[in-house]
Structures are given as structure tokens and as C-alpha cells.
C-alpha positions as CSV (number, residue, x, y, z in Angstrom):
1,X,3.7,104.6,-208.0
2,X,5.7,107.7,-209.1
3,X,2.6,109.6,-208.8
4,X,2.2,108.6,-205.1
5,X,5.5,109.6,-204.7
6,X,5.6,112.7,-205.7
7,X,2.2,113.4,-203.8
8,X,4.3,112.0,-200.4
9,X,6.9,114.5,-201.3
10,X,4.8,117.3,-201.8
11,X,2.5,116.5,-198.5
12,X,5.9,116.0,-197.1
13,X,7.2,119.5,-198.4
14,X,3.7,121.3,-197.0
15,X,3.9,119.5,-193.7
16,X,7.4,120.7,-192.8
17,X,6.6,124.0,-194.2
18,X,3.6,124.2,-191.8
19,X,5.8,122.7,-189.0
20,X,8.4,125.9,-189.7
21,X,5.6,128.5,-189.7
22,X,4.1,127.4,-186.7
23,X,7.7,127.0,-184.8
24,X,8.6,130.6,-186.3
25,X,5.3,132.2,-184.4
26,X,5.6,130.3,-181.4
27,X,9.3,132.2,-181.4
28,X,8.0,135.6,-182.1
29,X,5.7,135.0,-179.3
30,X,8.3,133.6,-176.5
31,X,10.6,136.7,-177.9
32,X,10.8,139.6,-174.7
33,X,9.5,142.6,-176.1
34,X,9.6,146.0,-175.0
35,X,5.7,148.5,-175.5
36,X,7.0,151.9,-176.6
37,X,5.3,155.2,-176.5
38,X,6.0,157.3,-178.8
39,X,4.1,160.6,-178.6
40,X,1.7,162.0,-181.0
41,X,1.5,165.3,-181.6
42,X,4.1,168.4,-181.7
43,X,6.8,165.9,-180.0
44,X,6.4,163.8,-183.1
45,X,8.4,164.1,-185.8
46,X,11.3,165.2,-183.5
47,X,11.0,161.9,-181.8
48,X,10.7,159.9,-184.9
49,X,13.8,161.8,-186.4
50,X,15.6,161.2,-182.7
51,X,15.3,157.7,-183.0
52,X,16.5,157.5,-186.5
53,X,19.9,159.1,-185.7
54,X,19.9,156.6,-183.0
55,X,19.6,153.8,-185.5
56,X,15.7,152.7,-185.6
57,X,14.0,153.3,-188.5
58,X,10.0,153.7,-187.5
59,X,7.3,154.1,-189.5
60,X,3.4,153.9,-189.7
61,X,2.0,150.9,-189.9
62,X,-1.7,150.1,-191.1
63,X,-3.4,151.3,-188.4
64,X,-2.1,154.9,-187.6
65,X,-1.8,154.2,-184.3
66,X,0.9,151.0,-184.5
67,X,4.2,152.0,-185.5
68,X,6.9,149.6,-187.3
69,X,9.9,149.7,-185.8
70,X,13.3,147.5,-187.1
71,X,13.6,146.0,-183.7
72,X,12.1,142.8,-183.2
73,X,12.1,143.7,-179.0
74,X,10.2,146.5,-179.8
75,X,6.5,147.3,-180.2
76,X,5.8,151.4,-180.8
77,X,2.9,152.6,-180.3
78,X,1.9,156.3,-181.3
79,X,-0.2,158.0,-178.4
80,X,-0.7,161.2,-177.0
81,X,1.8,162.9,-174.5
82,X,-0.5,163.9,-171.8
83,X,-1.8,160.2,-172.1
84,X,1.5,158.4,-172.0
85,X,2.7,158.9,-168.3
86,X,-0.5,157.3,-167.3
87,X,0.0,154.0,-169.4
88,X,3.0,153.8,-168.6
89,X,2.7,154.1,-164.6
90,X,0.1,151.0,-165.1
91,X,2.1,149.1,-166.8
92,X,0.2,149.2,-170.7
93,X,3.4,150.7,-171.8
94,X,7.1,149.4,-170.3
95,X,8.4,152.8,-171.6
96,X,7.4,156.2,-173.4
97,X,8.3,159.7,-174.5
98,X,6.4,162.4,-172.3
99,X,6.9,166.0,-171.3
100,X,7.6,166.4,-167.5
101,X,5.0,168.9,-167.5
102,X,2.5,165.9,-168.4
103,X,3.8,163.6,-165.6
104,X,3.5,166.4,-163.1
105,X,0.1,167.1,-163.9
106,X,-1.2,163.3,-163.8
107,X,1.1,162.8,-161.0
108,X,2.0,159.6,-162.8
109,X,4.4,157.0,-160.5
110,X,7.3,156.3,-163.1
111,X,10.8,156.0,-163.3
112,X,12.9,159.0,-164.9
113,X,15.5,157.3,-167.0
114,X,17.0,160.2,-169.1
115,X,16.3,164.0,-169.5
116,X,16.3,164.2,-173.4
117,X,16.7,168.3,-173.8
118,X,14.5,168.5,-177.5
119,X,10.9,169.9,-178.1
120,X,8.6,170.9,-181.0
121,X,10.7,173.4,-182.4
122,X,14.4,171.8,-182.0
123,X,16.9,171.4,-178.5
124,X,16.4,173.3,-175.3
125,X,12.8,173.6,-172.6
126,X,9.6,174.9,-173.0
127,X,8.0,177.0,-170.7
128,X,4.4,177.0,-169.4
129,X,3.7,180.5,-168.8
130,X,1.0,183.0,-167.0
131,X,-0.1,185.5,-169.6
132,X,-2.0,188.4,-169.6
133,X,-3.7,190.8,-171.9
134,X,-0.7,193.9,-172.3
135,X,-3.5,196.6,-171.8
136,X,-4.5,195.1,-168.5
137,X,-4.1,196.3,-165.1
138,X,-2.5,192.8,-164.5
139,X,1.3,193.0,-163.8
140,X,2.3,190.1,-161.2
141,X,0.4,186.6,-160.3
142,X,-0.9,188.4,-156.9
143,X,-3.1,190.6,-159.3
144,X,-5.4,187.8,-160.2
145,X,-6.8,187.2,-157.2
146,X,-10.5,185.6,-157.2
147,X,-10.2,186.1,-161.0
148,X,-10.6,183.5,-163.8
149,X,-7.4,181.3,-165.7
150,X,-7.8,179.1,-168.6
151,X,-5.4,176.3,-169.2
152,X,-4.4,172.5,-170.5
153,X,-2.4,171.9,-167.6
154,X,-5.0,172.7,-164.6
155,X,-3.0,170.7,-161.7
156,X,0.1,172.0,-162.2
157,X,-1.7,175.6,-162.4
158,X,-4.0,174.6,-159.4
159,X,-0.2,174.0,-157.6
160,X,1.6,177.2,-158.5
161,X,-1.1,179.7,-156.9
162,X,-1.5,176.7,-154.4
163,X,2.0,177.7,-153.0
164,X,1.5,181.3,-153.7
165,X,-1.8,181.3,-151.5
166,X,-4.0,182.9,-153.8
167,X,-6.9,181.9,-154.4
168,X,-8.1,182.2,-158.6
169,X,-10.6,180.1,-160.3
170,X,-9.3,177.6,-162.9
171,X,-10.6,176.1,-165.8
172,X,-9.7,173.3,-168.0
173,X,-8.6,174.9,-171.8
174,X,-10.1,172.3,-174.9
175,X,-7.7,174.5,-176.6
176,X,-6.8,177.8,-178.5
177,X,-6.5,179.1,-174.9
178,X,-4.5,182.2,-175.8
179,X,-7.5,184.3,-177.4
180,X,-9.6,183.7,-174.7
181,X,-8.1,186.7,-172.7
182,X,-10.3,189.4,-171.9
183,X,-13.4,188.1,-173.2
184,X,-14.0,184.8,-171.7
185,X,-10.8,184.8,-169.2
186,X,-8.6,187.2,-166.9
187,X,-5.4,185.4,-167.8
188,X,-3.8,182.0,-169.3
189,X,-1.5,179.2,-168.2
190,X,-0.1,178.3,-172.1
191,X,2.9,176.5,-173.5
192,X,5.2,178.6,-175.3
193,X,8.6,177.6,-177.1
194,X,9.5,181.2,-179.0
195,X,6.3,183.5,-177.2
196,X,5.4,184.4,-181.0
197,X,1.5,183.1,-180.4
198,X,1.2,184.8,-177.7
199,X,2.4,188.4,-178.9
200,X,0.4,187.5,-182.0
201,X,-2.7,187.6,-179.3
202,X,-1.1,191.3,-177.6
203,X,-0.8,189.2,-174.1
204,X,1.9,190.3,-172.0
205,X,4.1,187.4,-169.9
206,X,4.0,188.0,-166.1
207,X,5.3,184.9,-164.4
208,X,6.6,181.3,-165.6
209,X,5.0,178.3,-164.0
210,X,7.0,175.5,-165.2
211,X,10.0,174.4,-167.9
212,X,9.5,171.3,-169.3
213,X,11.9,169.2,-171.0
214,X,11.0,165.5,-172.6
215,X,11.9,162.6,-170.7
216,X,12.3,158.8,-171.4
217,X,9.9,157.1,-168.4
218,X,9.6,153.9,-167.6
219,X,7.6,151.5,-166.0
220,X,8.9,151.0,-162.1
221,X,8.0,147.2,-162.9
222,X,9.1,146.9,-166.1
223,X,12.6,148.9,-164.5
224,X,13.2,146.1,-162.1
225,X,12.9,142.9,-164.9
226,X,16.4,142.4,-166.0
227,X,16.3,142.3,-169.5
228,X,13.7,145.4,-169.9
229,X,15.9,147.5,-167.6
230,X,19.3,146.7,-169.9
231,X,17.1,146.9,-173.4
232,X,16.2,150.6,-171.7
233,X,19.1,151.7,-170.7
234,X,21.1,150.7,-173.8
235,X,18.3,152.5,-175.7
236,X,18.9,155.9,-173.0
237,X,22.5,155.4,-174.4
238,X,21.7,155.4,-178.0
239,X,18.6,158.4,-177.9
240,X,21.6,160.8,-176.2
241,X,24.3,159.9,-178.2
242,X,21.8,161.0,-181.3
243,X,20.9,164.4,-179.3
244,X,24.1,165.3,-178.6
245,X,24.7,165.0,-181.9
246,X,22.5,167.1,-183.6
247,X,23.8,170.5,-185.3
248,X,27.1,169.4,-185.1
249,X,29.7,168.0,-187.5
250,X,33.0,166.0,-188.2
251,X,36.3,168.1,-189.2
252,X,39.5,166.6,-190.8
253,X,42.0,168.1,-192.0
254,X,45.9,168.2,-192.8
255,X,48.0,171.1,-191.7
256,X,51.2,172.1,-191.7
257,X,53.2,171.3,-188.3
258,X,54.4,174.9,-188.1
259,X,50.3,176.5,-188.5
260,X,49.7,174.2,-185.5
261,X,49.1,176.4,-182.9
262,X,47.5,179.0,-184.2
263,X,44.9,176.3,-185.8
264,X,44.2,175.2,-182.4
265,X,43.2,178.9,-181.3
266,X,40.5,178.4,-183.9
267,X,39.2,175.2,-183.1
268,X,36.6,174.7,-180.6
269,X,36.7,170.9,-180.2
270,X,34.3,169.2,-177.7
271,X,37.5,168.0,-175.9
272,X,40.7,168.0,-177.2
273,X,41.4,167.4,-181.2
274,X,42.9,164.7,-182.4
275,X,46.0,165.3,-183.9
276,X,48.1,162.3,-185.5
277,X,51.5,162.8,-187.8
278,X,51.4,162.1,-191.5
279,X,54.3,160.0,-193.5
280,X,55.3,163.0,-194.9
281,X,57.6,164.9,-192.6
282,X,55.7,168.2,-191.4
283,X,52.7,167.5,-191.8
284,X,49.9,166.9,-189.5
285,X,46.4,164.9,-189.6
286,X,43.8,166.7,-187.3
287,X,40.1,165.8,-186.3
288,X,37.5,167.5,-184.4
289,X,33.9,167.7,-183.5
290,X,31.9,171.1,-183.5
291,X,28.7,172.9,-184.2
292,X,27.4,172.9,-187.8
293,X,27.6,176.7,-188.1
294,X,30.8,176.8,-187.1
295,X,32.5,174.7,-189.7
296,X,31.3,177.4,-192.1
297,X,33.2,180.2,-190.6
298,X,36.4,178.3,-189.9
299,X,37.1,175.7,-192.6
300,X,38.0,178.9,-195.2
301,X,40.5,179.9,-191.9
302,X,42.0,176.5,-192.5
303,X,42.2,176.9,-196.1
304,X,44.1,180.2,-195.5
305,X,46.8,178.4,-193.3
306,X,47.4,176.3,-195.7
307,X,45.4,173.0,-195.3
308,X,44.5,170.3,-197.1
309,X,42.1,167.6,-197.4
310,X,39.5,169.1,-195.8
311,X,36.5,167.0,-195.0
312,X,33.4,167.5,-193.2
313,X,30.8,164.3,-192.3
314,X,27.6,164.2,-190.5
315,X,27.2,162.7,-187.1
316,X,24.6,160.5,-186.0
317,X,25.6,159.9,-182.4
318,X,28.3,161.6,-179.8
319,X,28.5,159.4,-176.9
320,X,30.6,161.3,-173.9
């Protein structure tokens, strides 16, 4: 009898344990979920670093496409920029990380939430530019007429002389476009962030076709659901908050009231700083945001004026 009891229990035990398993899927599944892009490549590890500041933690998962992500309403997916406006205009993707440059040149329908102003090599554009070899008789975009241009980004290219009404033969670069010039080409179309490749390669810059910055697109479908468009725009919030606070830094400090204002000729505070009294008469406690590099030249200042306490602290966000 006890045995049969037992058995009951543990069947019992099983069966809920089934019952809680299968309720805890059927969940997951009902759960809204938002299909990031996240894009592979040079944009990569900037992006991944963005969205930790922001507070996600992402990582790779078993296949190295599928990203983990410690946001149940998220699924990340890792996938080329130039491939990302197009999955996300038909709808594969609600939102993704892509150059401008890329959603020019597949003319990809999607809505422009946020300009996020970061590339390969840290904050600021990029520049698609028309380059030359420097010993060429080349010297402006009217000089390449009925001659031959490599490049990634043939639309955009195809556009530019287009307007200029010149007519040039283009062709699609696989690649290493910058030492094709003279050999195989006249001239390039090329991304450059610093223009170090392409004085490695002795070609000259003559024009610049595009900047590009990266932008967080979305969907126009996924834009008009109600939940999708808040979970977006909450995560537009959090992404700029993290960029704007990038190379720059916390500052407090105490001071002594009568230093006060020549302190504040020092201090280059986004706004205003924050300045509170301490409970011991003249004395003050003062706060301020700034550039990294700058807290290095002016926290000895403060120490020279006679303050005190002197902390600096990362930021992960600056929301204006």
C-alpha cells in the first residue's frame, strides 16, 4: 500500500512537473518578441559594446549567427550590414543596425528611428570617397569621363555621376578595391574612416560621394504595432543615452566657497554643475560631467585650489 503510494506521489510529482514545463513554453511562445539585427562585421564589436553600456549583455550563442541577449522580448540575430536594410524592409527583422550608406544603395523602405553617430573606429561619419592614383592626370570627377570605377556601393556611385551627368563605367568591387587603381581601374568609390588605406595605396582623394553614419531602422509594420513601436523607442532611448556617454566621465568634488568662481572658469560641464552646500560652513559639494581627457588636466587644478574628495566614476548612459 505504501509502495503504491509513493508511486502515486511520484507520478503525481512528474505529471505536475510536465504540466509546468509545458505551461512555461506555451508562455515563451505567447511572449511579444522583438528580431534584432545586429551587424556583422566592422560595426561589430562597437555595437555589441553600445548595447552593453545600454544595459544588454549579448553574446554568441551556439550557432554564430544567433546571439543571446538578457532580454526575453528580444531575439539578435548577427548579419551583415549591407544585408540588414533588406530584411528588415520585409519584415524578417522588426529592427536592425545598418549604415545609411547600405539603405541608400538597396533603396530599402524603413523607418529611421535614431541617427546613432559611431562607426568601426569610435564616434563621428565615414566617408565613401572617389579616389585616384596621386600620379594621375585625374584631378576632379569630370576627369573620368567614359573611364572605369570600382566599388561595393555601385547604386549609390551609379547616382552621384548620375546627377553630375557623366557618363563612367561602373563595376561591382568583391573587395580590396583600393589596389586596383591603375591596373585594373581608373578610379575607386571606397569607404574610408582615417584615409590611411588609401595613402598606404599612393591614391589621391578627389571628391566625396556620401557620409554615412549608423542608424537604428525599423520595420514600417513592425513601427505601427503598439508594443514593438514603445519596446523600440525605449531601446532608441537607452542606445543614445550609452553614446552620449562614451569618453566622458563623472566629477565630484568639495571646494572651498571662496575658490568658487574661479573653479567654474575651469569646468566645462555639459550644462551647468551641480553645486550643493556641505554642513560644514564654507564649504561646497560640486558635480559635473565632462570628456575623459579632460578630467586629467583639470582634477590637479582642483587639487591646487584647495579641494577635496575628489572622485571620478564612469558613465554608462547621459540622457539629455
Amino acid at each position: 500500500m505504501l509502495v503504491k503510494e509513493e508511486r502515486q506521489k511520484t507520478n503525481d510529482r512528474g505529471s505536475n512537473q510536465n504540466e509546468y514545463l509545458a505551461s512555461s513554453i506555451e508562455e515563451r511562445l505567447k511572449m511579444p518578441k522583438l528580431k534584432m539585427g545586429i551587424p556583422k562585421g566592422s560595426l561589430e564589436r562597437m555595437t555589441i559594446d553600445l548595447f552593453r553600456k545600454a544595459g544588454y549583455q549579448i553574446g554568441m550563442g551556439e550557432r554564430s549567427y544567433i546571439l543571446t541577449v538578457d532580454d526575453k522580448e528580444l531575439e539578435c540575430l548577427l548579419i551583415r550590414t549591407q544585408e540588414i536594410p533588406v530584411y528588415v524592409e520585409k519584415g524578417m527583422l522588426d529592427i536592425g543596425l545598418a549604415g545609411y550608406d547600405w539603405i541608400l544603395e538597396r533603396k530599402a523602405r524603413v523607418k529611421k528611428v535614431k541617427e546613432l553617430l559611431y562607426s568601426k573606429q569610435g564616434l563621428g561619419k565615414v566617408r565613401w570617397v572617389l579616389a585616384a592614383p596621386i600620379d594621375s592626370d585625374i584631378e576632379k570627377a569630370e576627369d573620368l569621363k567614359g573611364k572605369r570605377i570600382a566599388t561595393e556601393l555601385v547604386q549609390v556611385t551609379k547616382d552621384y555621376f548620375r546627377k553630375k551627368r557623366i557618363e563612367v563605367e561602373i563595376e561591382f568591387s568583391w573587395g580590396t578595391t583600393e589596389v586596383k587603381p591603375p591596373h585594373l581601374v581608373d578610379a575607386i568609390v571606397e569607404l574610408t574612416e582615417t584615409g590611411a588605406s588609401l595613402r598606404a595605396n599612393k591614391l589621391d582623394v578627389i571628391d566625396t560621394v556620401l557620409e554615412s553614419t549608423t542608424w537604428l531602422i525599423a520595420n514600417i509594420s513592425s513601427w505601427e504595432d503598439p508594443w514593438k513601436k514603445e519596446k523600440i523607442k525605449n531601446l532608441a532611448i537607452l542606445l543614445e543615452g550609452a553614446l552620449n556617454g562614451l569618453g566622458k566621465v563623472g566629477l565630484k568634488m568639495n571646494v572651498p566657497e571662496a575658490k568658487l568662481t574661479k573653479l567654474l572658469t575651469s569646468l566645462p560641464a555639459l550644462r551647468k554643475p551641480t553645486i550643493s552646500k556641505l554642513s560644514e560652513g564654507g564649504w561646497l559639494a560640486i558635480e559635473v560631467i565632462l570628456d575623459e581627457l579632460q578630467a586629467r588636466e583639470l582634477i590637479p587644478k582642483i587639487k591646487k585650489l584647495g579641494g577635496e574628495g575628489i572622485v571620478e566614476y564612469p558613465l554608462n548612459k547621459v540622457i539629455y
